[in-house]
C-alpha positions as CSV (number, residue, x, y, z in Angstrom):
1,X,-77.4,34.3,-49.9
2,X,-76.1,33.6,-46.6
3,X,-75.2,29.4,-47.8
4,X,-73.3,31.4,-50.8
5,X,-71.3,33.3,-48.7
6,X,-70.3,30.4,-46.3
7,X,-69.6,28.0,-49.5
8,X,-67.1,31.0,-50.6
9,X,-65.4,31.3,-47.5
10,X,-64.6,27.2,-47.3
11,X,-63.7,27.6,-50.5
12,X,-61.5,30.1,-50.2
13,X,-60.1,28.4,-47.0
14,X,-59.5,25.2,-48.9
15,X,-58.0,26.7,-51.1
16,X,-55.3,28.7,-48.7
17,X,-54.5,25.5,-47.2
18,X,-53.5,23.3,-50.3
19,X,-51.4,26.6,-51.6
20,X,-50.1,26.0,-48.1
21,X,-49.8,22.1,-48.3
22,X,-48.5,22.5,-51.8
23,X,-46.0,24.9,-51.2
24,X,-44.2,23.0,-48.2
25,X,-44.3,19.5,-49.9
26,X,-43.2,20.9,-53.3
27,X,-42.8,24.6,-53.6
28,X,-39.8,24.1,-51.1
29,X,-37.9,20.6,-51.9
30,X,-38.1,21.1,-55.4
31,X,-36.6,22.4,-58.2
32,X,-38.0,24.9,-60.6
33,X,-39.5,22.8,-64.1
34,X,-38.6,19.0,-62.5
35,X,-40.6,16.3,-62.3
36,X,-41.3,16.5,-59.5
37,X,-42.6,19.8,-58.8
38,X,-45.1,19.4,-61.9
39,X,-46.3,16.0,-60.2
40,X,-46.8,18.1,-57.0
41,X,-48.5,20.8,-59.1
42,X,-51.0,18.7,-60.8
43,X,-51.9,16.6,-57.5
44,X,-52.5,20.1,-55.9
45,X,-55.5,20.8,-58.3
46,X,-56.6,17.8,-59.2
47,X,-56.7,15.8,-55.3
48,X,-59.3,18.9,-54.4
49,X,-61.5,18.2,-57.2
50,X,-61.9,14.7,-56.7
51,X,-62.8,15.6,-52.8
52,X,-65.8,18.5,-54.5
53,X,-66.7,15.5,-57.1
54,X,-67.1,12.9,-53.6
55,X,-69.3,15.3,-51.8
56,X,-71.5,16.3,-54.2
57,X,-72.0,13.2,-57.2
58,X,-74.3,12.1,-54.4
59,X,-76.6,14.6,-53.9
60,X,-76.6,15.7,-57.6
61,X,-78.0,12.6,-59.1
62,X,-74.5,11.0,-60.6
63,X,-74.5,7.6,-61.3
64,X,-73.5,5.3,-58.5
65,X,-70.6,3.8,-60.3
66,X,-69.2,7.2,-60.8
67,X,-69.8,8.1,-56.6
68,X,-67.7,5.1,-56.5
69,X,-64.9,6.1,-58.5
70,X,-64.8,9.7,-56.6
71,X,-65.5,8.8,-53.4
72,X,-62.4,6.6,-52.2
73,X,-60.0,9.2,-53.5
74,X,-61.7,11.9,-52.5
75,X,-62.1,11.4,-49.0
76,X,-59.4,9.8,-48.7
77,X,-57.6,13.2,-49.4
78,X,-59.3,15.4,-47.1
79,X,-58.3,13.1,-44.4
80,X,-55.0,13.1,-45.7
81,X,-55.3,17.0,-46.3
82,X,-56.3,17.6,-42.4
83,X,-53.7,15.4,-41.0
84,X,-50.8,16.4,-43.7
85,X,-51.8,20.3,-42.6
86,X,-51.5,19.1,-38.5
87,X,-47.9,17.5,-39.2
88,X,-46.9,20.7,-41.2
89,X,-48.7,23.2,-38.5
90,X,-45.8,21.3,-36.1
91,X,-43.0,21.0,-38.3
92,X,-43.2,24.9,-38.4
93,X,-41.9,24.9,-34.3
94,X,-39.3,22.5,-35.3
95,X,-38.1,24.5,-38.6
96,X,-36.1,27.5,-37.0
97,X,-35.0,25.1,-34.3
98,X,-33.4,23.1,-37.0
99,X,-32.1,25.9,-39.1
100,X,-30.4,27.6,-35.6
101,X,-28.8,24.2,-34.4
102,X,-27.2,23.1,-38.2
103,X,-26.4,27.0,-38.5
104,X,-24.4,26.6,-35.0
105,X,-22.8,23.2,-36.3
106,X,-21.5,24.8,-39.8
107,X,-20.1,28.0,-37.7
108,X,-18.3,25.7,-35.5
109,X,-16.8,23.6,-38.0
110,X,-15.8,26.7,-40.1
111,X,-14.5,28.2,-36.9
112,X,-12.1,24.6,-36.4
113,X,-11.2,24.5,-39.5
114,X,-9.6,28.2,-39.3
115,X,-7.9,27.8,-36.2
116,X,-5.8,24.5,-38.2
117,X,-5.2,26.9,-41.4
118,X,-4.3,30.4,-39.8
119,X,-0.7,29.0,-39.2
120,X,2.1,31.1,-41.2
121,X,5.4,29.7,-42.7
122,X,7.1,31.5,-40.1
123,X,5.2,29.7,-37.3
124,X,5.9,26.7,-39.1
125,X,9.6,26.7,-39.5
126,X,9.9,28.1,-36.1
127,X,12.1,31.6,-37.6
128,X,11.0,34.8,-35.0
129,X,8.4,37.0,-36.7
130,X,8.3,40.7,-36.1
131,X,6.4,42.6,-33.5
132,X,4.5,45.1,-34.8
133,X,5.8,48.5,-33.6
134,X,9.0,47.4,-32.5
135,X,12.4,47.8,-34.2
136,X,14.6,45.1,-34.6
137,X,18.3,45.8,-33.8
138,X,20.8,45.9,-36.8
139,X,23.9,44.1,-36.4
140,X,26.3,46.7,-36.8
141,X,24.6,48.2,-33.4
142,X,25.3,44.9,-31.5
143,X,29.3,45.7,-31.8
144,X,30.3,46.9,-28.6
145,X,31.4,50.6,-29.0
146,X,34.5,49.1,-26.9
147,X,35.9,47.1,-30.5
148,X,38.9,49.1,-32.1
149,X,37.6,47.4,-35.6
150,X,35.7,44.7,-37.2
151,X,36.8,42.0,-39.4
152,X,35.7,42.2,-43.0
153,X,34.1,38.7,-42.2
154,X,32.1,40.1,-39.7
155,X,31.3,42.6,-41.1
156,X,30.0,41.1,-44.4
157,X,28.0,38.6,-41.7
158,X,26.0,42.0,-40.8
159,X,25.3,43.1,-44.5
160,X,23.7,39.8,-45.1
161,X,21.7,39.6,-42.2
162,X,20.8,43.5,-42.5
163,X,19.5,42.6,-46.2
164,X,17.5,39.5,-45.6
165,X,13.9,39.6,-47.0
166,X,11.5,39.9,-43.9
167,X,9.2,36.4,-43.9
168,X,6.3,38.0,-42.1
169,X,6.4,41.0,-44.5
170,X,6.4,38.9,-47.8
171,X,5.0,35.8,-46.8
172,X,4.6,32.6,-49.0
173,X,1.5,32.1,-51.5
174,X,-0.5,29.0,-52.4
175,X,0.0,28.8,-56.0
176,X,-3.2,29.9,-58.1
177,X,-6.3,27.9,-57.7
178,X,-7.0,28.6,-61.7
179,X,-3.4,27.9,-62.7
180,X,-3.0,25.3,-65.6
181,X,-2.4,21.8,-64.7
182,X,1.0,20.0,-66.2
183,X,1.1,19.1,-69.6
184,X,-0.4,15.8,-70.2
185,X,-2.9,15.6,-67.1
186,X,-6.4,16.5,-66.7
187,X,-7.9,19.1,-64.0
188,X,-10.0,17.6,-61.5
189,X,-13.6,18.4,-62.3
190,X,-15.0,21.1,-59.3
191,X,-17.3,19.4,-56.8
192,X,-20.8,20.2,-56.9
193,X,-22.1,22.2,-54.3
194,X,-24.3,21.2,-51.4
195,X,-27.9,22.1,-50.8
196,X,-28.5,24.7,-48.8
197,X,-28.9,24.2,-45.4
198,X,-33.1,25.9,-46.2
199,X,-33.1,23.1,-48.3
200,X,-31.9,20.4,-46.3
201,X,-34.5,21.4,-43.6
202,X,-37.3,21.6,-45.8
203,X,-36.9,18.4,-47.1
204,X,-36.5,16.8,-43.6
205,X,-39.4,18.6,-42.1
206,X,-41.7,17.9,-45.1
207,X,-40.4,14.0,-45.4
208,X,-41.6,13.7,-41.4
209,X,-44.6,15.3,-41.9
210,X,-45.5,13.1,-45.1
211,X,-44.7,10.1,-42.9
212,X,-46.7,11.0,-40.0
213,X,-49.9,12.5,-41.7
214,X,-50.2,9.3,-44.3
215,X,-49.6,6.6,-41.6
216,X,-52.3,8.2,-39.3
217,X,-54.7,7.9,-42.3
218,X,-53.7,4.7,-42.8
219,X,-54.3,3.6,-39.5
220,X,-57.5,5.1,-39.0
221,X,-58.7,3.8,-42.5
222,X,-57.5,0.3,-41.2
223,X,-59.5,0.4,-38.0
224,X,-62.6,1.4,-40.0
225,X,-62.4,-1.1,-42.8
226,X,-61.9,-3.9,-40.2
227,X,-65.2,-3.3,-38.1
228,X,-66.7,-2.1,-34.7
229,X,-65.1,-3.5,-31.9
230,X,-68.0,-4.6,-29.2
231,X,-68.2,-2.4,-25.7
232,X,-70.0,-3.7,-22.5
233,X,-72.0,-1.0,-20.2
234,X,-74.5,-1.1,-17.2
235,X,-77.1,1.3,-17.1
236,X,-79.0,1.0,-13.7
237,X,-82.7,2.3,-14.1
238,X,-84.6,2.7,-11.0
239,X,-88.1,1.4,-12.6
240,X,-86.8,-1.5,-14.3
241,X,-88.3,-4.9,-13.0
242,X,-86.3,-7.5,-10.9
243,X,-87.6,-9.4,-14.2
244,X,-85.9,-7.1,-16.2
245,X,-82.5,-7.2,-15.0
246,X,-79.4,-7.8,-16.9
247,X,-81.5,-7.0,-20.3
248,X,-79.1,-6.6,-22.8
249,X,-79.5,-3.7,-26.0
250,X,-77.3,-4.1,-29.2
251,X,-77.4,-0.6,-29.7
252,X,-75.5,0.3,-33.2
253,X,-75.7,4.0,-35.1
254,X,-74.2,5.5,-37.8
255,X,-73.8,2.6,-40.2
256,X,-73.2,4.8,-43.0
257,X,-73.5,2.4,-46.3
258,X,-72.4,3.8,-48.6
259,X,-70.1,4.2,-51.8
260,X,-67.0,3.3,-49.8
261,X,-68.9,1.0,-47.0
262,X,-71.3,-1.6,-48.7
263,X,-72.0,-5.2,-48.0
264,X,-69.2,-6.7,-46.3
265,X,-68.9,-3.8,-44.3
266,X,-72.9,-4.8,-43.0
267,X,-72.2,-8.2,-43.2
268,X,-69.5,-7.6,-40.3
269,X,-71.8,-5.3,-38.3
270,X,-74.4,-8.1,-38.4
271,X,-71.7,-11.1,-37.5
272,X,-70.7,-9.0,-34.7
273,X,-74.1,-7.9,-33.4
274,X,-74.8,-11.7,-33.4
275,X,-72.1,-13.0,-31.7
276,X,-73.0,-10.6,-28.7
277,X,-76.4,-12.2,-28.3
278,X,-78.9,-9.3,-27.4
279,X,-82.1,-9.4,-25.9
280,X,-82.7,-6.5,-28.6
281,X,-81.2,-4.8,-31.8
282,X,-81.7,-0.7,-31.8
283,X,-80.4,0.5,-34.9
284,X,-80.0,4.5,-34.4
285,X,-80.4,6.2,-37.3
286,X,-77.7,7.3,-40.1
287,X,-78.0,3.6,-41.4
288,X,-77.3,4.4,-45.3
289,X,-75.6,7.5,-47.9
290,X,-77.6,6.7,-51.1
291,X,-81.0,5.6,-52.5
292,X,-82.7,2.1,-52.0
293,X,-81.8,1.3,-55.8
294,X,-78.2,1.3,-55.6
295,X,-77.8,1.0,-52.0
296,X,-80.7,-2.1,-51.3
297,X,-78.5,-5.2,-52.1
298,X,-75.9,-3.7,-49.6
299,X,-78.3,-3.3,-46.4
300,X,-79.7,-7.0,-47.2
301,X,-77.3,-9.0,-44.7
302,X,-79.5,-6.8,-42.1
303,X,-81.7,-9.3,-42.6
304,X,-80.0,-12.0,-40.8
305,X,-80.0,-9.8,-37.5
306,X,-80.8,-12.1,-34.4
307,X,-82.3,-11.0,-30.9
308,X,-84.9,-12.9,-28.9
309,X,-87.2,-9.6,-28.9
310,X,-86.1,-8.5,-32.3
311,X,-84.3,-5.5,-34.2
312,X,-85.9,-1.8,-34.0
313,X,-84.9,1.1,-36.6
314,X,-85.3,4.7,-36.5
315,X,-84.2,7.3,-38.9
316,X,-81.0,9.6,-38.9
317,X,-80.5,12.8,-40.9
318,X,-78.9,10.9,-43.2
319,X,-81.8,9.3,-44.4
320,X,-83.7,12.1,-45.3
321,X,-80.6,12.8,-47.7
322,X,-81.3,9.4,-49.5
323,X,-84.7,9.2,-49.3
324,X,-86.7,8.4,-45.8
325,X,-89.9,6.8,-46.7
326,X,-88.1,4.6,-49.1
327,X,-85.7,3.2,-46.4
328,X,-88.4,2.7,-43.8
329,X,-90.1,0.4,-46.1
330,X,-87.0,-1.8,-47.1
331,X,-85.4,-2.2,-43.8
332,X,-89.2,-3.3,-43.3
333,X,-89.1,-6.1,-45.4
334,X,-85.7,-7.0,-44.1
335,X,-87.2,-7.9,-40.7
336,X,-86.5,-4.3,-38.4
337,X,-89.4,-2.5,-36.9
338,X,-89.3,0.9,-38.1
339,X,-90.4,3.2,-35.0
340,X,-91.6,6.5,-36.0
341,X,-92.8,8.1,-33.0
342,X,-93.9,5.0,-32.0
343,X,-93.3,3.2,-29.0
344,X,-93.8,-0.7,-27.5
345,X,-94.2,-2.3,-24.9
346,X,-90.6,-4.8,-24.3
347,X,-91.1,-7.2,-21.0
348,X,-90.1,-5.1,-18.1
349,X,-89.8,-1.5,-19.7
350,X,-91.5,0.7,-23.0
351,X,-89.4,1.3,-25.9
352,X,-90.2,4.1,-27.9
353,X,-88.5,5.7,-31.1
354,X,-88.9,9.1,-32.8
355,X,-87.8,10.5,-36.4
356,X,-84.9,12.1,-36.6
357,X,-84.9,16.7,-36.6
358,X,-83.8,16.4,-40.4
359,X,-87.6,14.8,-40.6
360,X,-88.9,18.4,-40.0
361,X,-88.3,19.6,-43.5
362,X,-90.4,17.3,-44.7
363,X,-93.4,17.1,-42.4
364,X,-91.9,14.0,-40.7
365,X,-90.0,15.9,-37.4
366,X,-89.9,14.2,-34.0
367,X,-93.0,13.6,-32.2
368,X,-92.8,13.4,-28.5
369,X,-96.1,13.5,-27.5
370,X,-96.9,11.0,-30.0
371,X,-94.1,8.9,-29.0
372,X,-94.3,8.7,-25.3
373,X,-97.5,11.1,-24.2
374,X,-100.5,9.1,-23.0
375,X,-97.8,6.0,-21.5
376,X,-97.7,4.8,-18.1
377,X,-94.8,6.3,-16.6
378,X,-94.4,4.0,-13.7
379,X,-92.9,1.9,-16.2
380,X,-89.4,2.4,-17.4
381,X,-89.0,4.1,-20.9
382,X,-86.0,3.7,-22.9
383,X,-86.3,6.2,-26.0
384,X,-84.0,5.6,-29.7
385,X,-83.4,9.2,-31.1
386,X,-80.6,9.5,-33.4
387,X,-79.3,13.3,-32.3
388,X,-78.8,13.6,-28.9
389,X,-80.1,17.5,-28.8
390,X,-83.3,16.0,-28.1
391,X,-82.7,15.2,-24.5
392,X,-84.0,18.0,-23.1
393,X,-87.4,16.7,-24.7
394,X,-86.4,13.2,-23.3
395,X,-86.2,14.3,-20.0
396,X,-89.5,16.8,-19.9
397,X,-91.1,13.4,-21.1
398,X,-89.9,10.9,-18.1
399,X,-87.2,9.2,-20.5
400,X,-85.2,7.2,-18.0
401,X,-82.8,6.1,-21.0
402,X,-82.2,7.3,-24.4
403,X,-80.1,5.9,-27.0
404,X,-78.1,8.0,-29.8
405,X,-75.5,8.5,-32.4
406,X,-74.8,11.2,-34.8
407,X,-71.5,12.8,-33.1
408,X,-69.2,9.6,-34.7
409,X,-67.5,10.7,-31.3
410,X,-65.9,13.4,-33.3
411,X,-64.4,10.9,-35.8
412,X,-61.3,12.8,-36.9
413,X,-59.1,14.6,-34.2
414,X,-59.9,17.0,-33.3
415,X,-63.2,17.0,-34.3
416,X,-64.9,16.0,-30.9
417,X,-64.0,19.8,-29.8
418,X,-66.0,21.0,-32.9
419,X,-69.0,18.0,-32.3
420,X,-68.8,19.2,-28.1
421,X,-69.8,22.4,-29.5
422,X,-72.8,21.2,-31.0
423,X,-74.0,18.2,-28.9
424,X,-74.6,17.8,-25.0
425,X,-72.9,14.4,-25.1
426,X,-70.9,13.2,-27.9
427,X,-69.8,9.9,-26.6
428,X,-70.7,7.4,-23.9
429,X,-73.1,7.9,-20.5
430,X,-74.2,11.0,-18.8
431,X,-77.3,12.0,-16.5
432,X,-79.1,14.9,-17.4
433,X,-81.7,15.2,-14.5
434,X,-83.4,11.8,-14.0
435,X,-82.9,11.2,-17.7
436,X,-79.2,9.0,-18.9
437,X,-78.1,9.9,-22.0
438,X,-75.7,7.1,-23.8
439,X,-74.2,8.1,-27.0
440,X,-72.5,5.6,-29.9
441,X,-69.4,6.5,-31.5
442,X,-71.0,4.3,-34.9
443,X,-69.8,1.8,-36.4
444,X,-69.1,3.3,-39.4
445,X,-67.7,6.6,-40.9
446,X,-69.1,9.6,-43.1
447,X,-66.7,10.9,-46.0
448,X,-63.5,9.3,-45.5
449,X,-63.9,5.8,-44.4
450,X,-60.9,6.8,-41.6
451,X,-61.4,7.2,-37.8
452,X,-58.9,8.7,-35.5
453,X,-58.8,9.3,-31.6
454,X,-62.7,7.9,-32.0
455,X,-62.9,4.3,-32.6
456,X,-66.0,2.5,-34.5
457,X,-68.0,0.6,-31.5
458,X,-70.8,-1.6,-31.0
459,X,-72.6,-1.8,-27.6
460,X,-74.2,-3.7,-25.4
461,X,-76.2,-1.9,-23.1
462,X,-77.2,-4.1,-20.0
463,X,-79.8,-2.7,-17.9
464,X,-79.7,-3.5,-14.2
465,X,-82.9,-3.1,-12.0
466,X,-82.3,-1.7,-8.6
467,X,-84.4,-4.9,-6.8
468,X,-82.2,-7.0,-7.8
C-alpha cells in the first residue's frame, strides 16, 4: 500500500513537470494547430514512456535487445528532463526582468517618436497660434480714436484680416488612411504585425534554456562514455608494516554494465586499472544491471585484470537485482576472488569483504562477525563493503580502512544533497573514530549514462605505514 501510494505521488509529479516543460517549450512559442506544437505534444507523452519502458523492461523480464532500444532514450530524457526543468526554474527570474526592460524600451521609443509628430502646421510655418483664454485684438480697435477717418483701403485691410479662418481652430488633416489610391496603381499591402513582446520573451528564455539544459547532458554523457579518470590518495594507517608501505589498492565501484555500458565501456575500466599498476584490484560492488546470460560476454575483459596480489569482488545492491549467486560464480571463473564475509590475509595487513545490505532479503546480508570476528587485530584490516552505512559496524569491529561506492558522488546535480542525506560519506576520505572511510564516485553511471558536478574515477589508494 504504502509503495502504491509513493509510485502515485512520482507519478503524479512527473507528470506536473512535463505539463510544465511542455508548456514553456511549446505551449508558449507556438502557434495553435502548427507543426510544431503537435511535434512538441507528441514528444511530451511519448519521451515519458520511453523513460517508464527503461526502468522497468529490466526488472520485468523484457528481452535484452528491447532494454537496449529503451534504455538510451529513456534515460537520456530524464537527464535531459531534470536539467531542461533547472534552466527553466531560472529563466522564470529572468522572464519579468525581460518583459519590464523591452516594456521600458517600446515606451521610450513611443514616447520619441511623439515628441517628433506632435508639431502643428502652425508651428511649422511659424504663423502665431492663439492663447487659450485670451482675445485677440480686431483691427478696427488698433485705429487710434485720434484718426478723423479711415481709408476704404484700410479699412477693407481690417475686414480681411477680421475674417481669416483661425489655423489652430481648423487645423490641417492627413488625408484618409483608407482613401483609394490613383487610378492605375496598386495599394501597398499592410505590414504584418510583430510578435508580441510575451512572445518574443518566451521564445528567448525557452531557446536559452534548451541550449543550456541539452549541452550539460551532453557533456556529462561525454565524460561518462569516455571513462574513469585515475585519482592518487594516501591513506596513513598506524598498524601497517614498514613492509607494507606505499601498497597501492585499485579500488573501482559502481561499474554498472549494463544496456547502455557493455564491453568497451569494461574493456576501458580494465586498460586503465592496468596502466596504474596495483599491488591489488578491489572491485566494490554494483559491478553489472542485468543477468549473466545477456550481460556475461560484456564483464569478460575483467578477466585480463592485472595486480601482483590479484583482483577481489564483493557484491553491490545491484547485484541482488540481476541475480547474486549467478555473478559470484562468473566473475569467479574470470579470475576475481569473490569475498563474502570473508576475509585474507595480504602481506602487511587483512583484507576482508562482506555482502552488500540488499543481501539481507535473501538470507545473504553482511556478516561482520563472520568477516573480521576471531582476527588478530594487531594487524591492520582494510574492509570492501559496497554502502558506506556500514561504518559504524566497521568501526565497532577495529576496521582501520574501508573501501565503498554506491553514492556515484551524487552523479547528477544536485543529487549529492539528496545522497548526503542518506550516506555518512558520499565521496572521498573521512575518519569516523579510529576507522577512515574512502568513498568512490564509480566509474560508471546508473540510468542515464550522464554525470554532472560528480565525475567517474578510478583510485589508487596508497597506504603509508607510520615507521616508515
Amino acid at each position: 500500500m504504502v509503495f502504491a501510494l509513493v509510485g502515485l505521488v512520482v507519478l503524479a509529479l512527473l507528470g506536473a513537470v512535463h505539463r510544465y516543460v511542455w508548456r514553456r517549450f511549446v505551449g508558449d512559442t507556438t502557434a495553435p494547430g502548427s507543426r510544431l506544437r503537435r511535434a512538441g505534444t507528441v514528444a511530451a507523452f511519448v519521451l515519458p514512456l520511453l523513460s517508464v519502458g527503461a526502468m522497468t523492461s529490466g526488472r520485468m523480464g523484457a528481452p535484452f535487445w528491447l532494454q537496449q532500444v529503451l534504455a538510451w532514450p529513456g534515460f537520456l530524457w530524464l537527464a535531459c528532463l531534470l536539467y531542461l526543468t533547472l534552466a527553466l526554474l531560472v529563466g522564470e527570474v529572468v522572464r519579468p526582468v525581460l518583459l519590464r526592460v523591452l516594456a521600458r524600451r517600446d515606451a521610450a521609443r513611443a514616447g520619441a517618436e511623439n515628441g517628433t509628430t506632435s508639431a502643428t502646421p502652425a508651428e511649422t510655418s511659424g504663423t502665431p497660434t492663439e492663447v487659450p483664454g485670451e482675445t485677440r485684438p480686431r483691427t478696427e480697435e488698433l485705429v487710434t480714436s485720434g484718426s478723423a477717418e479711415v481709408s476704404a483701403p484700410s479699412q477693407a485691410v481690417a475686414r480681411t484680416a477680421s475674417d481669416a479662418p483661425d489655423p489652430v481652430a481648423e487645423p490641417e488633416t492627413e488625408p484618409a488612411a483608407t482613401a483609394s489610391a490613383p487610378a492605375g496603381t496598386t495599394p501597398a499591402p499592410a505590414l504584418a504585425p510583430h510578435p508580441s513582446r510575451r512572445l518574443f520573451v518566451s521564445r528567448v528564455v525557452g531557446g536559452a534554456a534548451a541550449a543550456a539544459g541539452l549541452a550539460t547532458v551532453g557533456y556529462g554523457a561525454y565524460g561518462v562514455l569516455r571513462g574513469p579518470s585515475v585519482r592518487r590518495i594516501t591513506v596513513p594507517l598506524a598498524k601497517l608494516p614498514r613492509a607494507a608501505h606505499g601498497f597501492r589498492i585499485a579500488v573501482v565501484s559502481d561499474i554498472h554494465i549494463g544496456p547502455i555500458l557493455g564491453r568497451a565501456h569494461t574493456r576501458r575500466i580494465v586498460d586503465t586499472i592496468n596502466a596504474t599498476s596495483p599491488d591489488l584490484v578491489a572491485v566494490v560492488g554494483d559491478l553489472v544491471d542485468g543477468s549473466v546470460a545477456d550481460l556475461g560476454s560484456a564483464a569478460e575483459p575483467l578477466a585480463a585484470l592485472r595486480a601482483r596480489h590479484g583482483s577481489y569482488f564483493v557484491t553491490g545492491n545491484h547485484e541482488y537485482f540481476s541475480g547474486a549467486e549467478q555473478w559470484v560464480d562468473h566473475v569467479r571463473e574470470l579470475g576475481l576472488v569473490p569475498l563474502e564475509n570473508a576475509r585474507v590475509e595480504i602481506e602487511g595487513f587483512d583484507l576482508a569483504g562482506v555482502n552488500d545490505i540488499a543481501g539481507e532479503t535473501e538470507g545473504q546480508g553482511p556478516d561482520f562477525g563472520r568477516a573480521l570476528g576471531d582476527r588478530d587485530r594487531g594487524r591492520a584490516a582494510v574492509l570492501m563493503a559496497h554502502q558506506p552505512v556500514v561504518i559504524h559496524d566497521a568501526v565497532e569491529h577495529g576496521v582501520d580502512l574501508q573501501l565503498s561506492g554506491h553514492t556515484h558522488g551524487g552523479q547528477l546535480w544536485p543529487g549529492n544533497y539528496l545522497a548526503e542525506l542518506a550516506n555518512p560519506t558520499v565521496a572521498g576520505l573521512e575518519r569516523y573514530g579510529d576507522t577512515q572511510l574512502f568513498v568512490s564516485r564509480g566509474a560508471g553511471a546508473w540510468g542515464p549514462p550522464v554525470r554532472v558536478g560528480a565525475p567517474s574515477d578510478i583510485t589508487v589508494v596508497e597506504l603509508a605505514s607510520r615507521q616508515a
